[in-house]
N, C-alpha and C positions, 0 to 999 in steps of 0.2 A: 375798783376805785384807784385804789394806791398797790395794784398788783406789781411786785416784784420790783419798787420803787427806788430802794437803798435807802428809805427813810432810817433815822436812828433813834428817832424820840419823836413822838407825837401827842399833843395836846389838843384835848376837846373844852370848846368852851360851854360856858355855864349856861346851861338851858337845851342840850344836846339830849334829847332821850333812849337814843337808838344808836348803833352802832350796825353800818347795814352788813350784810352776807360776805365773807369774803375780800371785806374793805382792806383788809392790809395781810392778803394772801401773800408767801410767799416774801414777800421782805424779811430777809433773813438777817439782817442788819438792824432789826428795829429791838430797842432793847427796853425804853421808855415809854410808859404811857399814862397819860394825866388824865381818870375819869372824873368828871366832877360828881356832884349828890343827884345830879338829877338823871342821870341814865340808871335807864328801869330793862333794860336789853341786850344783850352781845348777841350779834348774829352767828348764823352760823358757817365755821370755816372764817370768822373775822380774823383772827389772828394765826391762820394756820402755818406752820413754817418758820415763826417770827423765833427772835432770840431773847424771848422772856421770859427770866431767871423770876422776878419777885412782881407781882400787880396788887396794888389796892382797888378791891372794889366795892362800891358804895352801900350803904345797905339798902338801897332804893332797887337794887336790882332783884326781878322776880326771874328771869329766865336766860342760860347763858344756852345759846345752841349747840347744836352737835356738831365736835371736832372742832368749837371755838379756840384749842387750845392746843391743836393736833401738832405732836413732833416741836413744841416748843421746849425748853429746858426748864420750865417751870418748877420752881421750889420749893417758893412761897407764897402765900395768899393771905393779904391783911383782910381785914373783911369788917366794915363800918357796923353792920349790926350782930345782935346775938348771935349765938352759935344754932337756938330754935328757926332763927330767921335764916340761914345759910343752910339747912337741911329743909327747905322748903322753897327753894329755887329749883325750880325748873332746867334742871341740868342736863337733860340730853344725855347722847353716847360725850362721855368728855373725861375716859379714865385720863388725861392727864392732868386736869387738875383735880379729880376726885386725887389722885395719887399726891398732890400739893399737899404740904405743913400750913394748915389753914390755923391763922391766927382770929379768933375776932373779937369785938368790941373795940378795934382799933382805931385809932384816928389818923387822920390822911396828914402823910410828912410832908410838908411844902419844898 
């Protein structure tokens, strides 16, 4: 989609459920990203390559795919619902955010 773009911040609007395979491969410049409540998906290889330090993601999410987070600088992880609900995502190969400072019950910083 947005392979190798120079994107720096990108925003999904509300009612977006999916995030497709790969959609922002390789943008290595991308640092921001605005999930809203309603994605329930991160493909796989979506953000592979990207330059993201911290991500809020919604508790609505059931499955991040494999290497959705590959070679990112990943640090932090807010996470909208419980800590029950984020050990029961469908995570995939994705030690790099398995390796993230997962915060949860968080709420999304506007």
């Amino acid at each position: 989609m947005f392979y190798e773009s120079g994107l720096e911040s990108v925003t999904f609007a509300d009612g977006a459920s999916v995030i497709p395979d790969g959609a922002f491969r390789g943008c290595d410049d991308l640092e921001t990203v605005y999930l809203p409540d309603t994605i329930e998906r991160i493909g796989d290889r979506a953000f592979y390559y990207c330059d993201i330090e911290s991500i809020y993601i919604p508790a609505g999410v059931r499955e991040i795919g494999d290497y959705a987070f590959y070679e990112c600088d990943l640090e932090t992880v807010r996470f909208g619902g419980s800590e029950a609900e984020w050990v029961s995502i469908d995570m995939g190969n994705n030690y790099a955010i398995r390796n993230a400072f997962v915060i949860c019950n968080c709420r999304r910083e506007e």
